[in-house]
Backbone as CSV, one residue per row, in Angstrom:
resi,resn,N_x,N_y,N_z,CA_x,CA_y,CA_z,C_x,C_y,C_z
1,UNK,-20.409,114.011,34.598,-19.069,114.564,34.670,-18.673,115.265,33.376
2,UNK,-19.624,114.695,32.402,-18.768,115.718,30.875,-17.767,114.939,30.161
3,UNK,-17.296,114.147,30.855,-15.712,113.508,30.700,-15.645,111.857,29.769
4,UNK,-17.044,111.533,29.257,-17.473,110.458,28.488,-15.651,109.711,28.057
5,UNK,-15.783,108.728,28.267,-14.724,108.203,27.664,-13.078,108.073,28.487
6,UNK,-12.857,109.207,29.176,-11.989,109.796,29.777,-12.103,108.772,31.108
7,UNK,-11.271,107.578,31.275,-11.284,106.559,32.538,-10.021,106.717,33.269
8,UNK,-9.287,107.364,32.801,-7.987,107.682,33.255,-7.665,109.456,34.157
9,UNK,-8.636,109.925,33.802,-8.291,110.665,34.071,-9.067,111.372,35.667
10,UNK,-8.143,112.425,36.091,-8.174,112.531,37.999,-9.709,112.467,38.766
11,UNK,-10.685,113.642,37.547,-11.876,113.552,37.780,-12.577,112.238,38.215
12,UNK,-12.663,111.749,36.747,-13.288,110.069,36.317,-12.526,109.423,37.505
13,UNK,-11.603,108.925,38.620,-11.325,108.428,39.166,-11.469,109.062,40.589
14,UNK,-11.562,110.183,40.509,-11.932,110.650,41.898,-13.809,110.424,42.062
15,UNK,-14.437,110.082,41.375,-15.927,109.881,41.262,-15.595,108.518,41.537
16,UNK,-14.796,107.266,40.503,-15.368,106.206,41.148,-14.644,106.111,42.557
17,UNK,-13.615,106.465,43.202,-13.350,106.163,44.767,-14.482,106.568,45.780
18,UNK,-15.378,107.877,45.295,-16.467,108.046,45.599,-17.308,107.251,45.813
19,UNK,-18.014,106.639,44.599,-18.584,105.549,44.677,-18.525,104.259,45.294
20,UNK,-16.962,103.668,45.269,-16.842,102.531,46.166,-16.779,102.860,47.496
21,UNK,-16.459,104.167,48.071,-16.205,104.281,48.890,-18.429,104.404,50.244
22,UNK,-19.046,104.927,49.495,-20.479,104.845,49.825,-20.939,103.947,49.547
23,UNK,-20.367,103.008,48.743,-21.249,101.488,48.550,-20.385,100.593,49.806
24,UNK,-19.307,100.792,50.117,-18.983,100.002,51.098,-19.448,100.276,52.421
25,UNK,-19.300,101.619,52.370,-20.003,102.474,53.944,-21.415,101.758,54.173
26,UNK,-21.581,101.390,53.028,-23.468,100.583,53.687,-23.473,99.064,53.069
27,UNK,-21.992,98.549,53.408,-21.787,96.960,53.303,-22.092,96.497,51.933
28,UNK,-22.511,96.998,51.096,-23.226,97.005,49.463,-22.250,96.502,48.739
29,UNK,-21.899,95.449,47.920,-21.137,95.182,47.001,-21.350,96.551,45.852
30,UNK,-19.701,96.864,45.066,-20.150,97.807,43.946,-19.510,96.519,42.882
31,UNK,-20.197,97.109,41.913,-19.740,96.104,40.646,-19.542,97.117,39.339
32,UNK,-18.588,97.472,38.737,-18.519,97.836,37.347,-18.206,96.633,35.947
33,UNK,-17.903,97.602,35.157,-17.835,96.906,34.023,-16.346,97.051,33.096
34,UNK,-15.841,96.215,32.588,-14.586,96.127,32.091,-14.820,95.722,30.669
35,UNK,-14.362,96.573,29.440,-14.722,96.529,28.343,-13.366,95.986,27.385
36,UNK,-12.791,95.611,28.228,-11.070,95.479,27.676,-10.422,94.356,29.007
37,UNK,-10.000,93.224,28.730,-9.359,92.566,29.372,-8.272,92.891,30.884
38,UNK,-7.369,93.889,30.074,-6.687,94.672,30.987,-7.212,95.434,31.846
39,UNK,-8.734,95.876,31.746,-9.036,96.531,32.864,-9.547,95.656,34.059
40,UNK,-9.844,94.152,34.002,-10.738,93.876,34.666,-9.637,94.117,36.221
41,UNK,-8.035,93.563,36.056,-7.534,93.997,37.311,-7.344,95.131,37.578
42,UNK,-7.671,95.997,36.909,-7.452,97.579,37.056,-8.823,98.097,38.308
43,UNK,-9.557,97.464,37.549,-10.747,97.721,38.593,-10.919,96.990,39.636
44,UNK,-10.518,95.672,40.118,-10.445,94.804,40.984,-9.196,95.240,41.963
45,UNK,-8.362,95.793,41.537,-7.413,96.451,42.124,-7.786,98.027,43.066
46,UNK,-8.838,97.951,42.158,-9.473,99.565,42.920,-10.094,99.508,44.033
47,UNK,-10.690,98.636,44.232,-11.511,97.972,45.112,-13.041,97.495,44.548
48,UNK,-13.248,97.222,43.263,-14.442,96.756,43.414,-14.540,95.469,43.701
49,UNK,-16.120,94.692,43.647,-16.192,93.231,44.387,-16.638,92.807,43.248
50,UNK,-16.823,92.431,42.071,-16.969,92.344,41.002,-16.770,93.016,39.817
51,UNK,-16.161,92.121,38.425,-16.239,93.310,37.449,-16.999,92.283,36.631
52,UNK,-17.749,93.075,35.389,-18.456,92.220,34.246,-17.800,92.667,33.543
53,UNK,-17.105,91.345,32.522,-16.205,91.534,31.670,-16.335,91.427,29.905
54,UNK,-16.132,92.114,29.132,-16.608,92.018,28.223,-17.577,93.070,27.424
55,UNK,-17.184,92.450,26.156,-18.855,92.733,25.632,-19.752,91.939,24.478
56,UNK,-20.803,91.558,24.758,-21.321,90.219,24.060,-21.062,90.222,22.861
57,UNK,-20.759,91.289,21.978,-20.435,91.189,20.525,-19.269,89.937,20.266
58,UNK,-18.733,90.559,21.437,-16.845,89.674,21.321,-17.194,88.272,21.688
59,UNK,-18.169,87.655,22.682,-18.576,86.549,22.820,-18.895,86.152,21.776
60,UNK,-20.048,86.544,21.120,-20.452,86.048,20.050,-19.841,85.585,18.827
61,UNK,-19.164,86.627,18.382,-17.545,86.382,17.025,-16.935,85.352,18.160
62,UNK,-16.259,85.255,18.786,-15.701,84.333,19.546,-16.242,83.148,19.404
63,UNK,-17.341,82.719,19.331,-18.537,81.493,19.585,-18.432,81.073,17.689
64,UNK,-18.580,82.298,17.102,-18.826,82.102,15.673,-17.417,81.318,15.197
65,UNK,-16.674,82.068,14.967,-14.800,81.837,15.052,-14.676,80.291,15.609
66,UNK,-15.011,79.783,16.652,-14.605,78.333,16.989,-15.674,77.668,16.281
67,UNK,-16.929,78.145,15.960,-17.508,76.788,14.855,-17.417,76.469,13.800
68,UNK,-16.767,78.092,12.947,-16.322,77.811,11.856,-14.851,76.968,12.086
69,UNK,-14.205,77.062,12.371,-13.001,76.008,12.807,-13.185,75.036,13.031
70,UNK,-14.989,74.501,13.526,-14.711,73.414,13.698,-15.163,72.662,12.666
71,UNK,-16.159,73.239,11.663,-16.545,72.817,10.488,-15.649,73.126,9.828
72,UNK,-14.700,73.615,9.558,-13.515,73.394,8.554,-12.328,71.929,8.965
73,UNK,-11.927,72.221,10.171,-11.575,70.888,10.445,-12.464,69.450,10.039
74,UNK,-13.748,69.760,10.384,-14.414,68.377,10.369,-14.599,68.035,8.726
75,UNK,-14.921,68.969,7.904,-14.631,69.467,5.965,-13.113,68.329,5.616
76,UNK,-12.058,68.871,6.379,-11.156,68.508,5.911,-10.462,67.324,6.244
77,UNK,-11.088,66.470,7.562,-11.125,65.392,7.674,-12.580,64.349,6.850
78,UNK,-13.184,65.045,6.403,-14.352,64.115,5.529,-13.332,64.072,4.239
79,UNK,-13.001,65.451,3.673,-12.580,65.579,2.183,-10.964,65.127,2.471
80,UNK,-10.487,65.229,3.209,-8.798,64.892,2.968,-7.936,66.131,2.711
């Protein structure tokens, strides 16, 4: 489409109704991807049958972030 980036706009959305619309015509689940929280009902709202949410970077800092918390808590109940 040319339109990289551009999810909002008439093109980029007239392609994916396209798409769900031939994946359903042959009973096919479609599944996209949601890179931002707020989209996952944006797209579930569109009609897809799945979204994958995320992106593993953010899992990961996420995963990192609660162990350091938890070794600082557990630090500051050893040390006082």
């Amino acid at each position: 489409l040319g339109i990289f980036g551009e999810t909002d706009g008439d093109e980029f959305v007239e392609a994916v109704d396209r798409v769900l619309e031939a994946g359903h015509a042959v009973d096919k689940p479609v599944a996209t991807l949601a890179f931002e929280e707020d989209e996952i009902e944006r797209w579930v709202d569109r009609g897809f049958d799945f979204v994958l949410a995320g992106v593993d970077i953010d899992y990961v800092k996420a995963g990192g972030l609660r162990a350091k918390a938890m070794f600082e808590d557990a630090m500051e109940k050893r040390d006082g």
